[in-house]
DRENTORSE-510841 format. One record per residue (C-alpha): x, y, z; residue in one letter. Coordinates in steps of 0.25 Angstrom, whole numbers, plus 5000, padded with zeros to 4 digits. Example, Ala and Ser with C-alpha at 12.3 -4.5 7.8 and 13.67 -1.06 7.14 Angstrom:
<nodes>
504949825031A/505549965029S/
</nodes>
This chain:
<nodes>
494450084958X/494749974967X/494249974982X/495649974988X/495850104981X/494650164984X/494850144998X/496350214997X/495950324990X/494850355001X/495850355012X/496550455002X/495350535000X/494750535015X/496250595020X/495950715011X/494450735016X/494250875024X/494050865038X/492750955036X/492050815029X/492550685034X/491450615031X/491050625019X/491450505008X/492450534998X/492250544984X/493150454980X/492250324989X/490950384985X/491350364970X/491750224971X/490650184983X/491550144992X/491450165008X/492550275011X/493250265022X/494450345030X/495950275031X/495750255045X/494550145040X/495550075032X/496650055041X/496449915052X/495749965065X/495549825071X/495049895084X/494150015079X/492849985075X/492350045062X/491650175063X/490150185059X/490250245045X/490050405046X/489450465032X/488050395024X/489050335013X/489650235024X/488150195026X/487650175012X/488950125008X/488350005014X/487250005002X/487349984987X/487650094981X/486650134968X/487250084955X/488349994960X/488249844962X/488249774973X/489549734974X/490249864973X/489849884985X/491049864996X/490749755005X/491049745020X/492049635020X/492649675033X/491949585044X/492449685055X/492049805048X/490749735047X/490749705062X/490949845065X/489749905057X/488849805063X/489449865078X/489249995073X/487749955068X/487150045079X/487950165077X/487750165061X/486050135064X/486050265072X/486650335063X/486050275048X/484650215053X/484150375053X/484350425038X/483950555043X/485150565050X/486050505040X/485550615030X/485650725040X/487150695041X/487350675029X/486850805024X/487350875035X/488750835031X/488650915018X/488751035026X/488051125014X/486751195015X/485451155021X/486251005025X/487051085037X/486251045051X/484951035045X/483850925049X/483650815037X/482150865035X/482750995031X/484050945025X/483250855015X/482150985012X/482451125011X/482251195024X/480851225025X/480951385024X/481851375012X/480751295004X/479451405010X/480651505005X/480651454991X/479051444991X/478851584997X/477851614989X/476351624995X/475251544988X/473751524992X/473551465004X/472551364996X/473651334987X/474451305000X/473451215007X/472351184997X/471251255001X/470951375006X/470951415023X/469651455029X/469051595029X/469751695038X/468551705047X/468551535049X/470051535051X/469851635063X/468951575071X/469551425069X/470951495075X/470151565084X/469551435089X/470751345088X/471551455098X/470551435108X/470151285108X/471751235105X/472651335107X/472751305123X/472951165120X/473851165107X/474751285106X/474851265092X/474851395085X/475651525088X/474451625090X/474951755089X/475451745074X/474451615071X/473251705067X/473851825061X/474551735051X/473451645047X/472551765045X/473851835036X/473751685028X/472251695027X/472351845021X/473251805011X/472751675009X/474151645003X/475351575010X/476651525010X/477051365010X/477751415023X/476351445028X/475751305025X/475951245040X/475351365047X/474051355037X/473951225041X/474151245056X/472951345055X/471951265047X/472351145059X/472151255069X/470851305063X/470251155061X/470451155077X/469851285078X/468451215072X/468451085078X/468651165091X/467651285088X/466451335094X/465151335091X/465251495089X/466451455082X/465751355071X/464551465070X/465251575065X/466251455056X/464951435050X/464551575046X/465851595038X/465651545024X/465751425021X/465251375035X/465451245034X/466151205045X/466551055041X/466951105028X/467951185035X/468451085043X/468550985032X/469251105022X/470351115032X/470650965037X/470750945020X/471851055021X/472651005034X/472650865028X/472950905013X/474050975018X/474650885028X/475550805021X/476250925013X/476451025028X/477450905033X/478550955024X/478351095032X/478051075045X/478351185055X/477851225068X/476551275059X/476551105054X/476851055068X/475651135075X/474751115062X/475050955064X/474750965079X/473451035076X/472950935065X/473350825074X/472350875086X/471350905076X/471350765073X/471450705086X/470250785089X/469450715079X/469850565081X/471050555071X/471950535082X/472850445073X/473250555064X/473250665076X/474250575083X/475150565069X/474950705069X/475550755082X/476750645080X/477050715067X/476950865074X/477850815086X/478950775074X/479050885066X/479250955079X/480450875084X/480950885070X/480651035073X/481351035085X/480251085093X/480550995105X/481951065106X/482251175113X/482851305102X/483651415104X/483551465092X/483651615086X/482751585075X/481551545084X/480851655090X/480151655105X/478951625101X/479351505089X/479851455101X/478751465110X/477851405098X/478951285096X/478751245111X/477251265111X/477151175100X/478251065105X/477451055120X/476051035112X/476650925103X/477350875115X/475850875122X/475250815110X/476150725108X/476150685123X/474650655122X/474650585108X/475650485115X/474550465128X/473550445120X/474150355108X/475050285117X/476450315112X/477550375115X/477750525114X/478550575101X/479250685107X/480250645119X/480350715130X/481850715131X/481950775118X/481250895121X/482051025125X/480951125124X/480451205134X/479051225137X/478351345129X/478051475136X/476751575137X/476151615128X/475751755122X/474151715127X/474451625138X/473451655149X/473251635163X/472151585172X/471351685179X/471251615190X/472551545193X/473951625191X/474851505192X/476351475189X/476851385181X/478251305183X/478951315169X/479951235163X/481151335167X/480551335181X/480051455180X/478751515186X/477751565175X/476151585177X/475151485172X/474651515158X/473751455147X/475051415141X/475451335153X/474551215148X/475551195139X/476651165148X/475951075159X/475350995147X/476750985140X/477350945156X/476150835157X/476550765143X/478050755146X/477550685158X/476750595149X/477850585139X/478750515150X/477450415151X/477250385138X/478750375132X/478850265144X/477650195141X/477850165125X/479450165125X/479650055134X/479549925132X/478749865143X/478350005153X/477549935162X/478349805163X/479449885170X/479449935183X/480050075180X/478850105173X/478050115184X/479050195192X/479050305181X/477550295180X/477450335193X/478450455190X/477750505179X/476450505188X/477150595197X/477550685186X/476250685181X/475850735198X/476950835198X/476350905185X/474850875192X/475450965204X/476051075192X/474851115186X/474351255188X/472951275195X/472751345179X/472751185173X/472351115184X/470951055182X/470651045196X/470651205197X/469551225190X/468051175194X/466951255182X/467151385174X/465751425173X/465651505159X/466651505149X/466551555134X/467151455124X/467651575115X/468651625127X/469851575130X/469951625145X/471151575154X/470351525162X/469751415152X/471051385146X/471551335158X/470351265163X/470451165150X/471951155150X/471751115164X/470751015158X/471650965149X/472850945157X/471950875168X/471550785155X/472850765152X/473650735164X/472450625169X/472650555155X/474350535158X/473950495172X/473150375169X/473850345157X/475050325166X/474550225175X/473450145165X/474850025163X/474750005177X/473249975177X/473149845174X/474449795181X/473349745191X/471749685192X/471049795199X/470549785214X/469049775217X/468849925223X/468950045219X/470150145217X/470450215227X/471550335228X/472050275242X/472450155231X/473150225223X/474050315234X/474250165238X/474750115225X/475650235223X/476650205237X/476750055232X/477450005219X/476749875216X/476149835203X/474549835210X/474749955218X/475250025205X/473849965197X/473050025207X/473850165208X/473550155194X/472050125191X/471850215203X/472550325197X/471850305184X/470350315189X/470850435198X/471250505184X/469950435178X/469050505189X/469650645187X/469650625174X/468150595174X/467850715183X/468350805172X/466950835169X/466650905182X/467451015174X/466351035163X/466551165162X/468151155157X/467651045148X/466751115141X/467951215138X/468651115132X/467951035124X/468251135111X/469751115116X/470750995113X/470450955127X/469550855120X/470750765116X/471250735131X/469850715136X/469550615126X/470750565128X/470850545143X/469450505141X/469950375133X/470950375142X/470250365156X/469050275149X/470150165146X/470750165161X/469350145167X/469150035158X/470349975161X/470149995177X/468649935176X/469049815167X/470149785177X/469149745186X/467549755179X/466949715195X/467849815203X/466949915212X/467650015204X/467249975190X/466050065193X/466950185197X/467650175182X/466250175174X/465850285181X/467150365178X/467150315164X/465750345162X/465950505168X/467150505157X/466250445146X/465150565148X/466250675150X/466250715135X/464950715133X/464650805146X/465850895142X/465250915127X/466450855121X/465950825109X/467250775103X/467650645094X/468650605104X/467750625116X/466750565108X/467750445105X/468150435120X/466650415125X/466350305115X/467750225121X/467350245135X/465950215134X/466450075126X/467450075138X/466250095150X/465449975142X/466549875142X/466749915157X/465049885159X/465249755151X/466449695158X/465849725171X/464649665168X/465549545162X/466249535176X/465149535185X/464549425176X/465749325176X/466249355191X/465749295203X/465149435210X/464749435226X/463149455227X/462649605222X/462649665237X/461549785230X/460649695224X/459649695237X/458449625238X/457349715236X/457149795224X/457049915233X/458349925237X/458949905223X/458250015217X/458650095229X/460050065228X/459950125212X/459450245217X/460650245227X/461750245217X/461050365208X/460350295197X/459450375191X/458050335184X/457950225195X/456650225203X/456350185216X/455250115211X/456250035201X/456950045188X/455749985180X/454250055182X/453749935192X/452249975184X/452649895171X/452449775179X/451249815183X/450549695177X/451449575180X/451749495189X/452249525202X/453549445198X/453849555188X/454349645198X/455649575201X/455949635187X/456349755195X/456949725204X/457949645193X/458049785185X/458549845199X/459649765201X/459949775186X/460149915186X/460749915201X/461749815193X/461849915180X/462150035187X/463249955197X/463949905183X/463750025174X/464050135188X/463150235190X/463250345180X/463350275168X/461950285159X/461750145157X/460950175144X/462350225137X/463050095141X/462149995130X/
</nodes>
C-alpha cells in the first residue's frame, strides 16, 4: 500500500476513534509502521508549531523497527518539521529521558487490571501480597533462610539486650507485637515467604543485642549450648549476607528497619562504606514507600502510622548524619517531606526530676518524654539538611556572599533549638549520677545519655558550619578570646568572620573536651550507639585543632590547642570505650598531635625568634620555673641525679643545666599535660 494512501486512510480511521482512547495508534499504521497522525497534522499550519508527540510509538517511531530495512523507515523531509522537534527537544527529554515514566504511561493507558494507577515496580511484578498469597504455604524457617535461628533462650536475651542498648536511639522495631511473634516463629519453626523480612529484622536486632551485651549478658550466652559466642556471631552475619540480595525483591517496613539495623551494625565495626550504601538504600525504598508523605488512609491503622513516622524521622536522622560525616548532600529533601512528627509512645517515660513541656509540631503543649528525643534530634537535622544541601548543590558556596548571610542564619537556628531543649536533654543539667545498674533502664539514665548525645551532636553541626571560614585568614599571634568573637559577630568583614569562626570552633572544642567531667553518663553509654557520634566529633574536633595550630605553628595559643587535643585524645580510654571507632579516632588524632609537635619544632627552627625570656641564668631558677608549671618527677635538685657525675670533672655539671632548659623547651612545645613518652 502506497504512503499517500496510508496516510488517507489514517485520517479515516482516527475520525472514527472513541473519544475514551485518543491516543492510542490505529491499527491500520501499526501494520504498515508508519507514524499515525490526526487530519489536523496534515492540513498547512504555517503558524502552529508541532506538538511533541503523545503516545511511545511517536518516540520509537524514530528507531528501526525489527525485521524491516532501513529504508522503510519514513524520513523527516520536512526541514520545519525538523526545526520544531529540535524546539520541542526539551519538552520530549522530560518526558522520554525517564523510561519509567514512559512505561507507567503506557500501561496505565490500557485501563485493565493491575496497570490502572499502579507504580511501574508493581506494574511490571505482581503486587507483593498477591505473590505471598500464591505461596502461602509455610515451610521451615531453615529452608527459608538457610540455616537455622538461635535457641529460644539466646534469642531472648539478644532482644532483651538490643531493647535496652538501641531502642532509645533507633526506634526501629514495634515492641508490643515484635516479641510475641518472633517467639510464635521460634515455636513453630516454620514460616511464610511473607515472614522473611521480619526473620531478618530480628536476627539484625539480635546481632546488635551481642555486640551491645553485658558481661552478665555474654556469661549466661556461654552457658547455653553451644557456647560459642563468635560462632554465634559469625552463624548470623552468614545468614544476613546470604540472604541480602534475594530480601530486595520484598522490602517492607520489616526490609527498611532490617536495612537500617545492618547498616549501624557495620558502621559500628568500621565498614562505614557499605553502612553508608546501606542507609541510602533504606532512605529509597522508603520514599518509594512513601513514608516521607503524609496518609490519610483507612487501610493504615494508628499505630502503622505512628511506626511509618517513627521510622521516616530515624532515617531522616540517619541520613542527616551520614551526609555530615561523608560530606554529601542529604538523599531525603526537606520540601518533599509532608509527614508529621511521630507521637508517644506506649512506654515513653518521664524524668523524675524535671516535668517539662514540649512545643509540638501542631503548637500544642505536651510533657517531655523519653520519646521527645526523637523530635528534637529529627528538628536539629533538618537544620543540618538546610547546611549541607547548600554546601554540596552549589557551585562555588563560599565564593558568594549569600553564603555567609545564610551561615549565619542557620547558626541562629541552631541557638533557637539550643534555647528549646528541655532541662530533661540538656547536658548542663546533670553534674554525677552516683550508682546506676546497667541492667535498668530507669528514666532518669535514658535521659542523661540522650542529653549526651544530643550535646554531641549539636557541637559537631556548629563547627562543621563555620570550619570554610577558617582559613579565609592567617591567624593573629594571641589567643582566642570570646570578647573576639562578640566582635566578629556585629562586623561583616572577611577577618572579623575568620576569627568569629576559629573562636567558635575552639569554644566548641573546649566543651567538647570537657565531656569527660560527666564520667558517670559516659560510662552509661559506652554499651549504647552513643559511640558513633563520639568518635565521630572526636575526628571531627581533632581536625579543627589541627587546622587552627597549623595556621600559625608559633602562636601563643598552639599550646591551648595540644592541650585540648590531648584531653580529647585520652577521653576514650578514660571513659572505657573500648570501641574500633574510638580506637580508630585516637590513633588519627595522636598522628594529628605529632604533626602539630613537629611543625612547631619546624617553625621555631627556620624563624627568627626573640631571645627565650624563661631561660634565666642560673640553673636554679630553671628548675624552679618547671616545678612552677606542675611538672611532675622534676626535682629541685635537677632532672638528672647530680651523684653520676660524681667522678668528673667539674665542667660536667653544665650538663645540667642543658637537660633543664631542654625540658623547660620540651614541655613549652609539647604543653603541659602531654606524657612526652607517648609522643616517640
Amino acid at each position: 500500500m502506497r504512503r499517500g494512501r496510508v496516510r488517507s486512510a489514517c485520517v479515516r480511521c482516527r475520525r472514527q476513534k472513541l473519544k475514551c482512547d485518543p491516543s492510542l495508534p490505529c491499527q491500520l499504521c501499526i501494520r504498515s509502521g508508519v507514524q499515525c497522525v490526526s487530519s489536523t497534522d496534515i492540513l498547512p499550519s504555517p503558524t502552529k508549531p508541532s506538538k511533541p508527540c503523545s503516545n511511545a510509538l511517536d518516540f520509537y517511531s524514530s528507531t528501526p523497527v525489527a525485521g524491516k530495512r532501513k529504508a522503510d523507515v519514513p524520513r523527516q523531509s520536512n526541514v520545519k518539521t525538523q526545526r520544531t522537534q529540535q524546539s520541542a527537544d526539551s519538552v520530549q527529554q522530560v518526558e522520554y529521558v525517564s523510561v519509567v515514566r514512559l512505561v507507567e504511561q503506557i500501561l496505565a493507558s490500557t485501563n485493565k487490571g493491575i496497570w490502572v494507577d499502579s507504580p511501574l515496580h508493581q506494574a511490571v511484578l505482581p503486587r507483593r501480597q498477591d505473590r505471598y498469597a500464591q505461596d502461602a504455604s509455610r515451610k521451615s524457617i531453615q529452608d527459608i533462610l538457610g540455616e537455622e535461628m538461635p535457641p529460644q533462650e539466646i534469642c531472648d536475651i539478644l532482644v532483651a539486650s538490643y531493647m535496652h542498648a538501641v531502642q532509645w536511639y533507633f526506634p526501629l522495631v514495634y515492641e508490643p507485637s515484635f516479641q510475641p511473634r518472633l517467639n510464635s516463629l521460634l515455636r513453630e519453626k516454620t514460616c511464610s515467604l511473607a515472614d522473611q523480612p521480619f526473620l531478618m529484622l530480628s536476627l539484625a536486632a539480635m546481632l546488635l543485642g551481642l555486640y551491645f551485651a553485658t558481661p552478665q549478658d555474654l556469661k549466661n550466652i556461654i552457658r547455653i549450648p553451644p557456647g560459642d559466642i563468635s560462632c554465634l556471631r559469625a552463624q548470623m552475619t552468614s545468614v544476613l549476607e546470604k540472604n541480602f540480595l534475594g530480601s530486595f525483591e520484598q522490602h517492607n517496613l520489616d526490609w527498611i528497619c532490617f536495612s537500617s539495623l545492618l547498616a549501624l551494625y557495620n558502621v559500628l565495626n568500621r565498614r562505614t562504606r557499605r553502612g553508608t550504601m546501606l542507609i541510602a538504600s533504606a532512605i529509597q525504598a522508603a520514599k518509594d514507600l512513601k513514608l516521607d508523605k503524609a496518609t490519610n488512609s483507612a487501610s493504615v491503622t494508628v499505630g502503622e502510622n505512628e511506626m511509618r513516622k517513627r521510622v521516616w524521622w530515624t532515617l531522616f536522622a540517619a541520613d542527616g548524619f551520614v551526609g555530615l560525616s561523608a560530606g554529601r548532600a542529604p538523599m531525603a529533601r526537606l520540601e518533599e517531606i509532608t509527614v508529621t512528627e511521630s507521637l508517644d509512645s506506649d512506654n515513653s517515660m518521664r524524668s523524675p526530676e524535671f516535668q517539662s513541656m514540649e512545643v509540638r509540631d501542631d503548637g500544642s503543649l505536651q510533657p517531655v518524654t523519653t520519646c521527645s528525643f526523637q523530635r528534637y534530634r529529627a528538628r536539629l537535622f533538618r537544620v543540618a539538611a538546610r547546611l549541607n544541601t547548600k554546601r554540596y548543590t552549589s557551585q562555588h558556596p563560599y565564593k558568594n556572599g549569600s553564603f555567609k548571610d545564610e551561615t549565619r542564619d542557620i547558626y541562629n537556628e541552631l541557638e533557637r533549638w539550643r534555647e528549646s531543649l528541655p532541662p530533661e536533654l540538656c547536658l548542663d543539667s546533670y553534674t554525677e549520677l552516683e550508682a546506676f545498674n546497667e541492667r535498668e533502664n530507669t528514666a532518669g539514665q535514658i535521659f542523661r545519655v540522650q542529653a549526651l548525645t544530643l550535646k554531641l551532636l549539636y557541637e559537631n553541626i556548629q563547627v562543621l558550619l563555620f570550619w570554610p571560614f577558617i582559613k579565609s585568614c592567617r591567624e593573629a599571634d594571641g589567643p582566642v578570646t570570646r570578647r573576639a568573637a562578640q566582635a566578629a559577630t556585629s562586623s561583616t568583614g572577611e577577618n572579623d568572620l575568620a576569627s568569629f569562626a576559629r573562636a567558635h570552633c575552639f569554644q566548641s572544642a573546649m566543651r567538647f573536651a570537657r565531656i569527660g567531667q560527666y564520667e558517670s553518663i559516659l560510662h552509661m553509654s559506652y554499651k549504647t550507639p552513643v559511640v558513633i557520634p563520639l568518635a565521630a566529633s572526636s575526628m571531627t574536633f581533632g581536625a579543627i585543632l589541627g587546622m587552627l595550630a597549623l595556621l600559625n605553628p608559633t602562636s601563643a595559643s598552639v599550646r591551648d590547642y595540644k592541650i585540648c587535643l590531648a584531653s580529647i585524645v585520652k577521653l576514650p580510654k578514660m571513659c572505657n570505650f573500648k570501641n574500633v571507632l574510638c580506637e580508630q579516632a585516637t590513633e588519627i588524632l595522636q598522628g594529628i598531635l605529632r604533626l602539630i609537635c613537629s611543625e612547631e619544632a619546624d617553625s621555631l627552627l627556620a624563624g627568627d625568634l626573640p631571645p627565650p625570656m624563661q631561660f634565666a641564668d642560673d640553673a636554679a631558677s630553671k628548675r624552679g620555673s618547671a616545678q612552677d608549671m606542675g611538672l611532675e618527677g622534676v626535682e629541685q635538685g635537677g632532672m638528672v641525679d647530680t651523684g653520676m657525675f660524681s667522678g668528673s670533672d667539674t665542667s660536667d655539671f653544665v650538663y645540667v643545666d642543658i637537660l633543664a632548659d631542654c625540658y623547660t623547651t620540651l614541655a613549652n612545645l609539647y604543653g603541659l599535660n602531654l606524657d612526652l613518652e607517648n609522643l616517640g
